[in-house]
N, C-alpha and C positions, 0 to 999 in steps of 0.2 A: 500814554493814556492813564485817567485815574484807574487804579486796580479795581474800585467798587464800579466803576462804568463797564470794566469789562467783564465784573461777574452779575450785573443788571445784565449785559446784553447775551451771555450766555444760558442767565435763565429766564429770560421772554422767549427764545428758542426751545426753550423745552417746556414751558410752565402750560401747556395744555396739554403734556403727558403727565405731567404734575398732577393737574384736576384729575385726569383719569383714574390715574392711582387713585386719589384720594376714592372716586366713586365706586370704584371695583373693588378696594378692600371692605368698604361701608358695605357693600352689596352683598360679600360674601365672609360674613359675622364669623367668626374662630374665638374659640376660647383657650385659654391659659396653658400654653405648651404643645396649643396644637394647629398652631397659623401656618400650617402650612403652606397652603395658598399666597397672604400674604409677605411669608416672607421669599418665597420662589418671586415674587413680583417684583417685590422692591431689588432684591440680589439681579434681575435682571435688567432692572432698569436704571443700576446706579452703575452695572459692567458694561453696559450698552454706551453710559454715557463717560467711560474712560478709567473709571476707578478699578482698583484691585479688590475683590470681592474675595472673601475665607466664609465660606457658611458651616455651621455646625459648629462653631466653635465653644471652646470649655465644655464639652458634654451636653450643649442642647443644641438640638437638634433645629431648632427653628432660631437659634442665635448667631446675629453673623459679624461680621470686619467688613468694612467697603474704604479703602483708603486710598488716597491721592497726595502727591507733594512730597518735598523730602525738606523742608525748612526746618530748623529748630524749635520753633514754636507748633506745640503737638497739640490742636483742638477737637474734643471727643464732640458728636452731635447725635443724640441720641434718639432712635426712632420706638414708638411703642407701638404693638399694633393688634391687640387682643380685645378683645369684646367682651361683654357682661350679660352674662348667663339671662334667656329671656328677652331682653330689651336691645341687643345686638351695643352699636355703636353709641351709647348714650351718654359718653363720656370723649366722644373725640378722636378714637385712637387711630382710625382712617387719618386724621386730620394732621395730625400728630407724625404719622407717618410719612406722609407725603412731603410736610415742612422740612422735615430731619432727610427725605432725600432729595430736593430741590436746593436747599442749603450745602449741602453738601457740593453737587454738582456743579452749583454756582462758583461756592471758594473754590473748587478743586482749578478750576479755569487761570487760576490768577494764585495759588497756592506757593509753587516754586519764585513767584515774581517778588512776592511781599513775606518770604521766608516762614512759611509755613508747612507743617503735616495735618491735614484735616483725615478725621476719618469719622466715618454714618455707624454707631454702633445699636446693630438689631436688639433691641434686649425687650425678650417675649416675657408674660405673662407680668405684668404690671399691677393686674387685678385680683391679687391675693396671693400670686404665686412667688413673688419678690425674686425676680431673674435678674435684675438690677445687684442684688444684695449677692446672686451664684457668681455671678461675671465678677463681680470684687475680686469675691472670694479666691477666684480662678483663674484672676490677673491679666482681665480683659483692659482694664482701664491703665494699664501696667505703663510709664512712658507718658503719659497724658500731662497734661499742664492745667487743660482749664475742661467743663463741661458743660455744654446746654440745651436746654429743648425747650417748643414752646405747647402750649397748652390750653385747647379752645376751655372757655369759661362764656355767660351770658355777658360779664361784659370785660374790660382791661384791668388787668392788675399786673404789677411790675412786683410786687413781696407778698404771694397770698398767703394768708396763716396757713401753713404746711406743718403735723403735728407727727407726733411719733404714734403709732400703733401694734399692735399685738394682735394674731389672726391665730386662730386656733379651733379646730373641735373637741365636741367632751362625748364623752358617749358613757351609756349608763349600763350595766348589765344587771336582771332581775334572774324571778325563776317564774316558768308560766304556771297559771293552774286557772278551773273553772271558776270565771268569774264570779259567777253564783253558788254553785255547788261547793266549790272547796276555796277562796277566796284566803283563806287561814295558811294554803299550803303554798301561795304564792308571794313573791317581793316584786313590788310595783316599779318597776324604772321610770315610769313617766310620772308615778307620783314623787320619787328623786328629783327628777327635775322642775317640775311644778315647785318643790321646796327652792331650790337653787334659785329659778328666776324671782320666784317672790322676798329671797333674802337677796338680792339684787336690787329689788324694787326699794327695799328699806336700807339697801348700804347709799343709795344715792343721797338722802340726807347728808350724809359724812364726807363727802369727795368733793374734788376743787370745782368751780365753775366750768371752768373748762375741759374737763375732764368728761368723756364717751363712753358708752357702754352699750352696745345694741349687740342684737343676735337674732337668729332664726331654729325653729326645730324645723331637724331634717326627716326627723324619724320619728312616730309619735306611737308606734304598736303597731300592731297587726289586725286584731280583729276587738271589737267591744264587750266579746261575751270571752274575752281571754286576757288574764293580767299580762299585759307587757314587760316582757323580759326583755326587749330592746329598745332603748331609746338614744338620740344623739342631737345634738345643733351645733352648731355653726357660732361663734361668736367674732366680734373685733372688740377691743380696749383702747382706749385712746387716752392718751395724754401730752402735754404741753412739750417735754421731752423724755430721751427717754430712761432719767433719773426718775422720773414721777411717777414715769408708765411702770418702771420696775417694782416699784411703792404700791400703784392702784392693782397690780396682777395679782398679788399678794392676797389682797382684800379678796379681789373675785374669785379667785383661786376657792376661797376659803368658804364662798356661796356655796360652791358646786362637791364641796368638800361634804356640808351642812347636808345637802340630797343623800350624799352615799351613807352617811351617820345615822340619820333618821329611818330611813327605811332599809337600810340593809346592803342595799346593792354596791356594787362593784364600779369602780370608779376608773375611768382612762383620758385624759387628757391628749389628745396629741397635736404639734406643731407648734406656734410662738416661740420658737425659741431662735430665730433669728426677726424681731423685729424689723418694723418699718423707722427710721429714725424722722427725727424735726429736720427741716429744713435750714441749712445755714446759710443764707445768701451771698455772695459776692457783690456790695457794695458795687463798685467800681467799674466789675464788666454786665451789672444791670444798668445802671447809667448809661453806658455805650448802647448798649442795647434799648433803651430807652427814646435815645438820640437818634438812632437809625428808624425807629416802630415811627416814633413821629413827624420823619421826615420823610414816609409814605402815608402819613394823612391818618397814623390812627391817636384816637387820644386816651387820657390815663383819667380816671376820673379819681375827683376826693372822696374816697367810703367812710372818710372817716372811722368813727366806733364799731360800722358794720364790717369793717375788714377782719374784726378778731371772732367776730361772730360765723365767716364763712370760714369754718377748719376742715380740712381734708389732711389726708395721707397719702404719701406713694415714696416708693424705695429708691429715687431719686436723691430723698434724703439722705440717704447710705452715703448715694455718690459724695455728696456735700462735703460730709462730713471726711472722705478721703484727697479731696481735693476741690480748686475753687470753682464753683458753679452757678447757676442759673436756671431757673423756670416759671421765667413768666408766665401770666395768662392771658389770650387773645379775646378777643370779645365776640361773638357770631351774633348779638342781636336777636338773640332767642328768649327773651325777657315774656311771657311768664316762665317761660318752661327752663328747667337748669338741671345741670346735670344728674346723671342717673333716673331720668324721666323717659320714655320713651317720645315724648314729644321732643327731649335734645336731640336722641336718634335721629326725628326727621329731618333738623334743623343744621345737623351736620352734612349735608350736602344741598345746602341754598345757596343761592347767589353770595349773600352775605358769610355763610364759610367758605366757598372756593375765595373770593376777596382777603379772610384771611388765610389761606392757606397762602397765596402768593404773597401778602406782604408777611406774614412770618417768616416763611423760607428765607426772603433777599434779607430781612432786618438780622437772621443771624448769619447771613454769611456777609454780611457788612462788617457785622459784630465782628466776627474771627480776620475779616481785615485788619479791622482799628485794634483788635487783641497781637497780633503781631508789627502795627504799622507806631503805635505809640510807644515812646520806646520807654517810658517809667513805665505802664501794665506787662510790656515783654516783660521788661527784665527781672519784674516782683513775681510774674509767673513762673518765669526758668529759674530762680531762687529756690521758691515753694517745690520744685520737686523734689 
């Protein structure tokens, strides 16, 4: 029997526990280190379906192992499954999850047959918390050959401009005093960063096109009749990679530096300091991947110019950049609405995303066939370790 018939017919037997998963994590939103929920789900629905499951692993708590096969070709399949503060699933990661354990499930079928180790690796808070870039670090990916996951979007992309980014808070320290009465005896934090974003506003003159810079205040005072002595926000940095990004931190750095100079206050930076990296694609196992998404009926459109124009980040790129990978994007047909909209939210559990949840799952555990069954991609991957 071909190997990919027998892991199509092991996940049409399972792929309306598939859809479930998908709706029960969407149902029940967890943010960044704290899915618990979902990853109890998936841990049991990838041991239930024969795989060896290690949850908790490298010191989090909601990060796990689910492995099957003992082949020489080791393919990592990564599930994400945290949600965005507010707007819940508006980015997929229900969706995302379910693919990465239905593929799973599916190779594991046919694993040992076509010389394979597959394993489903949980890797929680995608959404700023970079568990992708902890698990590296802490030699989760340790042994792995190739890596991929796939990734709802409004519509198909096989190389989406994936950029390097920089996540960090600033936080500003004053000293209070009566707003009106003693006005003299206080240093304003919020007017610190009021300086910061508006020399922000006039560094973007000077930075590349492609080059990102947003943020939010998280903290703006306390009361109106009292100088604020605490203020903070939230920022991301983006750039093309992350040679540049290291170049543009610099710059901005030096906005938020400009707040604490002019008026006084005390100045604390904290996190960026392990970046989101660019995206490196693998050529060769997108292709394959390509070859299987299309021969379940989805297609890739030309974006042509607009393709540089859609840039996002995720610590996927880390992966990349330790080994060869893959992260395509699915299409759900959610056109106007895209991601980080709460209208993506509801669009990730339509008809049109359980369709791609099923054909993402099978298209990569095809993939990790044809990644072990061809024998020029084996043996350039067992090389590269």
């Amino acid at each position: 029997m071909d190997p990919k018939f027998g892991a199509q017919e092991r996940f049409r037997a399972i792929q309306d526990n598939i859809l479930d998963l998908s709706h029960r994590i969407h149902g029940k939103p967890e943010l960044c280190f704290e899915e618990e929920h979902a990853c109890a789900w998936l841990c049991e629905a990838l041991s239930d379906g024969g795989m060896k499951v290690d949850r908790g692993i490298c010191d989090l708590p909601t990060a796990f192992l689910a492995r099957a096969g003992s082949g020489p070709l080791h393919v990592a399949i990564c599930a994400e499954y945290d949600c965005l503060p507010g707007i819940g699933h508006a980015c997929g990661h229900n969706m995302i999850a379910a693919m990465a354990a239905g593929a799973g499930l599916a190779a594991a079928k046919v694993a040992d047959e076509v010389g394979l180790t597959v394993t489903v690796v949980g890797t929680p808070a995608e959404e700023g918390g970079g568990g992708k870039i902890l698990l590296l670090e802490r030699g989760a990916f340790q042994g792995v050959h190739a890596a991929m996951m796939v990734h709802p979007a409004p519509m198909e992309m096989l190389e989406a401009n994936i950029i390097a980014a920089s996540i960090f808070d600033v936080h500003y320290t004053g000293k209070e005093a009566h707003a009106s009465a003693f006005p003299e005896l206080g240093i304003n934090a919020a007017d610190a960063l009021t300086i910061a974003q508006t020399s922000i506003g006039l560094l973007r003159q000077h930075i590349r096109s492609g080059d990102r810079i947003h943020g939010i205040v998280t903290k703006g005072g306390e009361a109106p009749n009292v100088v604020p002595a605490h203020t903070s926000a939230s920022y991301i940095v983006r750039a093309q990679t992350l040679d540049e990004l290291k170049d543009l931190r610099l710059k901005v750095d030096r906005c938020f530096q400009a707040g604490a100079l002019a008026t006084g206050a005390k100045l604390e930076i904290r996190g960026g300091e392990r970046p989101y990296a660019e995206m490196h694609y693998d050529h060769s196992i997108g292709l394959l991947y390509k070859k299987n998404a299309e021969a379940l009926g989805r297609e890739f459109p030309d974006l042509g110019p607009a393709l540089a124009r859609l840039a996002a980040s995720t610590d996927m790129g880390n992966v990349s950049l330790a080994l060869p990978a893959i992260h395509p994007m699915i299409g759900i047909n959610s056109l106007p609405a895209v991601n980080h909209q709460p209208e993506f939210t509801a669009h990730c559990i339509t008809p049109d995303a359980d369709k791609a949840v099923l054909d993402g799952a099978l298209a990569m555990a095809w993939t990790a066939i044809d990644m072990a069954q061809d024998a020029a991609t084996r043996e350039r991957l067992l090389r590269c370790s």
